[in-house]
C-alpha angles and dihedrals in degrees: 000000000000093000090048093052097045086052090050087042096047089045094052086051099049085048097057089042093056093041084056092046090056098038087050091043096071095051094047088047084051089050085059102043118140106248117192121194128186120220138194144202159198095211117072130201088265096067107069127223093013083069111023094062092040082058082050095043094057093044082051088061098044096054098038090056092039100241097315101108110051116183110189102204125218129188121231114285095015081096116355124011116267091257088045092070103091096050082043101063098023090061093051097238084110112034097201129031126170134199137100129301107241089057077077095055106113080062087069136335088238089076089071088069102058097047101038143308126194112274094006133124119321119232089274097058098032087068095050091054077052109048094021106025132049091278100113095035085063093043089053090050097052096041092056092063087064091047092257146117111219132204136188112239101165159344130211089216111231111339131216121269090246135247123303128188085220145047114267101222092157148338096288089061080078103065122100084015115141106213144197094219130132146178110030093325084072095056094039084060085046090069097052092055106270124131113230135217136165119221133182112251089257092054095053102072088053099038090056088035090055093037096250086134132030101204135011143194139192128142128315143293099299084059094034097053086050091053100041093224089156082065089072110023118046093200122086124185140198148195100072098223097161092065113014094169109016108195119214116209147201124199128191129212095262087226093036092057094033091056098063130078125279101244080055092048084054094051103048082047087046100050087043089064101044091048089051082058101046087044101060088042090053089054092051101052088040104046091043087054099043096043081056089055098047095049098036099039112017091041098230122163119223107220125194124221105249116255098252093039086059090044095057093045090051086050091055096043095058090052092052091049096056098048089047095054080058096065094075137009102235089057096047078057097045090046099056100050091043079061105040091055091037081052084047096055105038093093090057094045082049103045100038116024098026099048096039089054088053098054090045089049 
């Protein structure tokens, strides 16, 4: 009688076990599920570094989650056009977009903060107001009002002032100038007399080469050399006042990221991170070979904006922030808090970087 209730009692028992362990199997099959997303950017092959580490960032993923989370990366116009990214992306009809956040700009005039202002953080101190301020809480703010979760994934460091065919003395050499020359930096040359446009990267070697601009920017010495832009202005500017610290970013579907599980939502956050890092460091070691090669082979002279020049400009810049913080409430937030920890952070920069590279110098 023992014998026969133990066996009643053990089989009951197997059988409970193994209905656990069904019911359980589906759930655990459902954790591993492969999941593809399709992404798309701005940026295409063609532009190094923007694309390249986007290319890196989605391989990232894919190991790290072992093959559970798949991007398939597009450049911009294979499936949607560069500007398209973000509704794109925002609308669900892309997961995953890349670019900058000032290209979405003309959404709101808070974008401009976190990609760059004149005058503003470099790419050192922009990333402290992220990962230590109130930067990517704001971000995140913003960003939720498109349907999207936004992350920072790079910054070119200060760039260059761009090429002239002629010689900045002072601020009248502006007038009458046609420029490559975007976000509020654009309207900041406006007011000193100089007419804006905005090309493609591939417009802007034949633009400068027939004369349609006068004058171009992008981005530093690592894009410049590639597009042989010393070739066709013999002028070439620093420092990069008009965006002293340019952000990349990456932005995520907000139902497509908060639908997966939470191990995948850190590694997309922790590969973002590590990618904002490499690529900064990629921009660096670039930019400082490329810059060598254009002095020492191609013969280019560096030319620096003259003091008062930069001090007008800085004038002016101040004003057209300002009035642009005015334009929306959010912005006029993001914009004092962006000061306020730029403002915070001036006597470090003062005492520590500046006066280190001067005595280096």
């Amino acid at each position: 009688m023992e014998r026969r209730e133990f066996l009643k009692t053990a089989g009951a028992g197997t059988v409970a076990a193994a209905a656990s362990l069904t019911v359980g199997a589906p759930a655990v099959i459902a954790a591993t599920k492969k999941i593809r997303w399709k992404a798309t950017s701005f940026w295409n092959p063609k532009v190094k570094i923007m694309f390249d580490t986007i290319q890196d960032f989605c391989k990232i993923v894919e190991e790290m989650s072992d093959g559970q989370l798949e991007i398939k990366l597009y450049g911009g116009g294979e499936l949607v056009p560069p500007n398209g990214a973000f509704d794109a992306v925002s609308q669900g009809t892309m997961q995953m977009g890349t670019g900058s956040p000032y290209f979405w700009a003309g959404k709101s005039t808070a974008f401009n903060w976190f990609g760059s202002i004149p005058f503003g953080m470099n790419a050192q101190t922009i990333n402290a107001w992220f990962y230590e301020g109130n930067g990517m809480t704001l971000m995140t703010e913003l960003y939720d009002q498109f349907n999207l979760v936004p992350r920072v994934i790079g910054n070119s460091g200060v760039q260059m002032g761009g090429w002239y065919n002629k010689k900045i003395n002072s601020l009248e050499d502006f007038k009458g100038l046609k420029m490559r020359i975007g976000s509020i930096a654009g309207k900041v040359m406006q007011q000193v007399g100089v007419t804006t446009v905005f090309l493609p990267p591939s417009e802007i070697f034949p633009s400068l080469e027939r004369g349609v601009v006068d004058a171009a920017e992008f981005v530093g010495p690592v894009h410049d050399i590639l597009l042989g832009l010393y070739k066709v202005a013999p002028y070439y500017y620093t420092p990069g006042w008009h965006e002293p610290g340019p952000v990349l970013d990456i932005f995520f579907n907000k139902q497509a990221y908060n639908g997966l599980p939470v191990h995948l939502q850190r590694i997309l956050d922790v590969a973002a991170a590590n990618i904002n890092i490499r690529a900064l460091a990629a921009f660096d070691a670039r930019s400082g070979v490329a810059l060598n090669k254009l002095v020492k082979e191609h013969k280019v002279k560096v030319e620096v904006y003259p003091e008062d020049v930069m001090a007008k400009l800085k004038e002016i810049s101040r004003a057209v922030i300002e009035e642009e913080a005015q334009k929306d409430p959010f912005a006029r937030k993001v914009h004092e808090d962006y000061m306020a920890f730029q403002q915070e952070l001036s006597m470090w920069g003062k005492m520590s970087e500046k006066v280190y590279w001067n005595t280096m110098a």
